[in-house]
Steps between C-alpha positions, in 0.01 A plus 500: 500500500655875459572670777406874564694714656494872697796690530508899617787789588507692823714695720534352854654661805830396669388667842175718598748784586775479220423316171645407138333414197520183305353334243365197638292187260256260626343251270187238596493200315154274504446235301194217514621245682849610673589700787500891503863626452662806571775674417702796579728668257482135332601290787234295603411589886396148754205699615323866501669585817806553241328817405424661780769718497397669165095466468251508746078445407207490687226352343118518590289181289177431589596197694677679734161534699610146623732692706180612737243195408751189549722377737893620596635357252428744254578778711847300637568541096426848488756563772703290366517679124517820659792488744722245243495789285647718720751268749658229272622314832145415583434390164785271560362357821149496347666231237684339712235488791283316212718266433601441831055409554505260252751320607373503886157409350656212305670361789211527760291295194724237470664421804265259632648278211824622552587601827869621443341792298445597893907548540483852287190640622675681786727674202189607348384659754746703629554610147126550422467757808799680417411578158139528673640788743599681184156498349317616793723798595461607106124470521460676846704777341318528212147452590602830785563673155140378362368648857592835383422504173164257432249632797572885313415413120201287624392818715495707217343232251174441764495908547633443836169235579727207556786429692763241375706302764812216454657294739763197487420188580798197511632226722349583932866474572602770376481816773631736239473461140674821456828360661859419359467169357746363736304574811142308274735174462444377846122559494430326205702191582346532854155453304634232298600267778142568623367389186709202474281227524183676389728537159552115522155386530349721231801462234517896487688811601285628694784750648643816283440803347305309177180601718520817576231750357467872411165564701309767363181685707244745367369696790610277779320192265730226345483587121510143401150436676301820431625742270311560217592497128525852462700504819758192405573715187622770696685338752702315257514813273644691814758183556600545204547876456683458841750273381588750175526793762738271688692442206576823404612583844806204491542565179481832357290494223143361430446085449350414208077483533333272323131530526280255308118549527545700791224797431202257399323449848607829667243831506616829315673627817672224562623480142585835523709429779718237401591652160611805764686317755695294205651873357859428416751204412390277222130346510316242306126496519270247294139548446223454269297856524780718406368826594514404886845606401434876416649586808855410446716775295833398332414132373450283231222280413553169340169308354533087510214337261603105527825511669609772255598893510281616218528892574718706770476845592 
């Protein structure tokens, strides 16, 4: 099958204080039936954390009102997208956390039939909660940032009607989530050895950062449970709105927004106030009604008829 490919030129900055310019490719290749593959400058990167020094996105999709309806998984990915592009250490001990899980879940499986799988669980898990105590301190940090940033937009989106809260949720160990990762260690293997044979019986880690959750509340009410659809729309609008604002304050300059169907369910003020709050840096927006788009100066509008670009403007 062919393969298409993407490929664009920016300027990225070496610092958010001092900077120099270069020129800087990235290519996508997809092709039916094969992995995604990346490259940068030609050489093919291992993963998309190989790019997170040059290009950071944020991207709102319909489905991304999972991240209020379902469980913490989805939201454990959306913290986990967001801070890997900014701190390629935790990306590392996201990967290697992951790994680390399958292999713990593969021996707890099959030790029954081979017991001397037992002999390397201990390595596991001291090497599980130390890349654990990584990921924790990151998210604590980050989801502080969120706290700043999230309950504001979604204050101005409801007109000041509703009030957005986050909190942390990870291993009951863990006094301080905000801590040095050296000083989480002991906690989390402390709730390991307590979970021990309960991890045994069920053939499961039952113990680790894999279960933590990004809670989000709506006027003291767990979003999840009772927020409405107009209300999940603008909670995960504001989450996402926070997380460019938070990227242009590490970085410098403006992540690039990717907004696909994002005006069709919102009212005319609230419309109106995402194409205001998304002013600057470089923005894609796809919709079908293209005069919801009046609003935004500067631009250029591209229409698709069956996968094609049959006009631009």
């Amino acid at each position: 099958s062919r393969s298409r490919s993407w490929a664009t030129r920016f300027s990225a900055p070496e610092t958010p204080t001092q900077r120099r310019r270069w020129s800087t490719t990235i290519e996508a290749r997809l092709s039916a039936g094969q992995r995604r593959q990346l490259l940068r400058n030609g050489v093919k990167l291992k993963s998309a954390a190989g790019l997170s020094e040059v290009l950071q996105t944020v991207l709102f999709c319909p489905e991304d009102l999972n991240l209020i309806r379902e469980g913490s998984v989805q939201r454990r990915r959306f913290l986990d997208d967001c801070i890997s592009q900014l701190r390629p250490r935790y990306a590392e001990a996201l990967a290697e956390y992951k790994r680390l899980y399958e292999h713990k879940t593969r021996i707890l499986r099959d030790y029954e039939e081979n017991p001397s799988l037992l002999n390397a669980l201990d390595d596991f898990d001291l090497r599980m909660a130390q890349m654990g105590a990584i990921l924790i301190h990151y998210r604590a940090h980050f989801i502080r940032r969120m706290e700043k940033h999230a309950p504001a937009i979604h204050a101005d989106f409801s007109g000041g009607r509703e009030r957005l809260e986050l909190s942390y949720e990870t291993v009951s160990t863990v006094t301080d989530p905000m801590a040095q990762p050296r000083e989480i260690l002991p906690q989390l293997l402390a709730h390991q050895e307590s979970h021990r044979q309960a991890e045994l019986d069920a053939r499961q880690c039952l113990s680790g950062p894999h279960k933590d959750d990004l809670v989000v509340s709506i006027g003291g009410q767990l979003a999840k449970t009772y927020a409405s659809q107009g209300q999940t729309r603008t909670a995960v609008l504001s989450l996402k709105l926070a997380q460019r604002e938070i990227f242009q304050e590490e970085t410098g300059e403006w992540p690039v927004l990717l907004l696909d169907d994002v005006l069709s369910e919102l009212d005319s003020k609230r419309q109106a106030f995402v194409l205001n709050r998304i002013r600057g840096g470089q923005v894609f927006i796809t919709c079908c009604e293209e005069e919801k788009l009046e609003g935004l100066e500067g631009g250029r509008v591209f229409h698709i008829r069956d996968g094609s670009i049959v006009t631009n403007i």
